[in-house]
N, C-alpha and C positions, 0 to 999 in steps of 0.2 A: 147103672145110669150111662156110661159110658158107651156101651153096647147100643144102647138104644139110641144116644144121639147122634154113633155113628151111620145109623141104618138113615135116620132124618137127614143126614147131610147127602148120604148116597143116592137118594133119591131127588132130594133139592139141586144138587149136582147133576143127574139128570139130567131134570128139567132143562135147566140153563143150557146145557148142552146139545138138547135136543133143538131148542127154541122155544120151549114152550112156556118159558120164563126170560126174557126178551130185556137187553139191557135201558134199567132204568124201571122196568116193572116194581110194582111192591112185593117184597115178600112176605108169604105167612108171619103176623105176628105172633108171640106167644101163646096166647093163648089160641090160636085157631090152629096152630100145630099138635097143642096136649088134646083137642077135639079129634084132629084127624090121625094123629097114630096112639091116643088113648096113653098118652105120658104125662107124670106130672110135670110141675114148672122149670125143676134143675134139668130134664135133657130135654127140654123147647129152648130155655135161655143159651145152654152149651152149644146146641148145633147153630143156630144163629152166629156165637160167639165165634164159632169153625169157620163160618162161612165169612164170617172178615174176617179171619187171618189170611185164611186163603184167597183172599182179591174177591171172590165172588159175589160179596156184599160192601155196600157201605150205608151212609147215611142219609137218609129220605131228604132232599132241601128241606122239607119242611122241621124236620130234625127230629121227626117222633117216627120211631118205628126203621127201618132199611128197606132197599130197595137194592135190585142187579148192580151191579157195579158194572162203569162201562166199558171197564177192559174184562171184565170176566172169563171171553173166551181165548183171550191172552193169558188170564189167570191161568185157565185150566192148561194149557201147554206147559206153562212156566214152571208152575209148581214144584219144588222136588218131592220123590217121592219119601218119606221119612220113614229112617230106618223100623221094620220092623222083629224083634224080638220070636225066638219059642217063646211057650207059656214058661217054661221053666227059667230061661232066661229074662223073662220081664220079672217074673218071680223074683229072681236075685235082685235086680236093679230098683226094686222096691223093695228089696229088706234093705240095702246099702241104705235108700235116701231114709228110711226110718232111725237107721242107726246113726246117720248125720243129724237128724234130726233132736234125737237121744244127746249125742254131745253140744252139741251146740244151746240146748235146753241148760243142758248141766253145766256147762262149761263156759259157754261164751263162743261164740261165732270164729275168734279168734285161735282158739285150740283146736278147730277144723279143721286137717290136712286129706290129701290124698292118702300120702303114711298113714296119718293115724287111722285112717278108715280103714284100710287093707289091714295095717293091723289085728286089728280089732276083729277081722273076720282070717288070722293066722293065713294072709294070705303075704304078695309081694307087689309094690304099687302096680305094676304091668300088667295084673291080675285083673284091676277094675277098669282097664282099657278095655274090655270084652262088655262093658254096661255103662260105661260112662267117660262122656270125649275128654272132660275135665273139670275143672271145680266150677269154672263160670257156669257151665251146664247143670251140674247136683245144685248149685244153691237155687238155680232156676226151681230145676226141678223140686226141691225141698218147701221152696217158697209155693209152688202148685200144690203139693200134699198138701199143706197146711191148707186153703182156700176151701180146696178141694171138700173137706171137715165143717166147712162152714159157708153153705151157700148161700145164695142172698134169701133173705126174706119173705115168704107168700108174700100177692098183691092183695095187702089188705089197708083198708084208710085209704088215708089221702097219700098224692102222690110226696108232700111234704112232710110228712108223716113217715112214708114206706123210706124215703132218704133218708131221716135222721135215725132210722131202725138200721139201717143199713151201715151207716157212718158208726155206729155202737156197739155192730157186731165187727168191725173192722179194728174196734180199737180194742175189742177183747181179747180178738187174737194178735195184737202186736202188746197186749196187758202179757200174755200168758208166751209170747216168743218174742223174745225182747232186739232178736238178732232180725226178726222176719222186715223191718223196716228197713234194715240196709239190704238185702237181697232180694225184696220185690220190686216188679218194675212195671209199671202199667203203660211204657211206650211200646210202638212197634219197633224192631220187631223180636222184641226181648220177651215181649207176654204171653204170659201163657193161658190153658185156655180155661183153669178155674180161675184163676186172677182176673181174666175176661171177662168173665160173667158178673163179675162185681160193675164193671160197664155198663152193663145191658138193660140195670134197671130205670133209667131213665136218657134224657139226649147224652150222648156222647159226652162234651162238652161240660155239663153239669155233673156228669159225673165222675170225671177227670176231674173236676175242682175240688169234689166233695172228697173222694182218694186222696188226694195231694193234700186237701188241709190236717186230715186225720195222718195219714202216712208223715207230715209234717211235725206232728204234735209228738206224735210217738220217738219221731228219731231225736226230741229235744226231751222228749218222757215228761212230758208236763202236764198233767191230767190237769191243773185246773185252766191251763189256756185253752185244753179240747174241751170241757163243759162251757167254758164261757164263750166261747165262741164256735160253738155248734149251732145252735139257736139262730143267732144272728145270719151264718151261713147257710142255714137252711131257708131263712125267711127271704136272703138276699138273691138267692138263685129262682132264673127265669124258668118257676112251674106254674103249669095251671092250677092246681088246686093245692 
């Protein structure tokens, strides 16, 4: 998936680049992009999700759908380029977040070290400077794996409907990683770009709320404040259907 939404962003990059995507233009929605390069939903939703991080994209006024963003071609200067990995070396840096993942599951979030993680791979903490800047970084990162596992929802029903699907698969995985509510972050520019995509399924705005109430509930572990107050939230927020 990942492969593929990079190809959609290189080309939407392009575009913009070229001018042929002009700031403030709209861009491909999701589904007109799984039309044009024949992908399902999770890499139309991801390459969008790329393309505002990277400045490229923002929010349509109208608040449905994105549009060029109008620094865009300030964007594309600006950009750092992020580090990239051998395969072998991305290799390791995804067994490490596995195995943080692994303790943190068992253990508690709190028995997370850089030590302990080198450890664990008989290595010496200096070792995982070669895949990882630091723990602010891995829990990012850990918090993206997990997401990553659980994309959002097909569009299926209604748009109030696909939210509270969404809001239920968000709280399964903060049911089953009890650590994952302190270490995700859905502001900029902390987010990442499977946590992003939990974004993308509706305005911005609403679905930052619907995040934060469920991410809210979790970090107090109160399953019956998110059932009773899902509903309400879902009916309270400005959707069309």
């Amino acid at each position: 998936m990942a492969r593929k939404a990079e190809a959609i962003v290189a080309e939407l990059r392009r575009r913009i680049v070229a001018g042929e995507l002009a700031p403030g233009a709209p861009l491909p929605a999701a589904k007109a992009i799984m039309a044009e390069w024949g992908v399902s939903m999770g890499p139309a939703y991801r390459a969008l999700t790329i393309l505002r991080q990277d400045g490229l994209a923002e929010a349509a006024p109208s608040g449905r759908g994105a549009v060029v963003a109008a620094r865009a071609a300030d964007a594309v200067a600006e950009a750092p380029q992020l580090p990239r990995l051998p395969a072998e070396g991305a290799e390791t840096r995804a067994e490490l977040v596995r195995a943080a993942i692994e303790i943190a599951d068992a253990e508690g979030l709190g028995a997370l070290s850089m030590r302990r993680l080198a450890q664990r791979f008989d290595q010496a903490n200096v070792w995982l400077l070669t895949y990882l800047r630091d723990k602010a970084q891995l829990q990012v990162l850990m918090s993206d794996a997990i997401f990553a596992e659980y994309p959002p929802p097909e569009s299926r029903g209604s748009d109030r409907e696909r939210l509270e699907a969404l809001c239920r698969l968000q709280w399964e995985m903060y049911r089953r990683h009890p650590w994952l509510a302190v270490t995700v972050s859905f502001k900029q520019p902390q987010i990442s770009p499977h946590v992003a995509a939990h974004t993308a399924v509706a305005a911005p705005q609403v679905a930052l709320t619907a995040a934060a109430f469920v991410r809210g509930c979790a970090l107090g572990r109160d399953g019956e404040a998110f059932e009773a107050g899902l509903r309400r939230l879902v009916e309270s927020l400005p959707l069309e259907n």
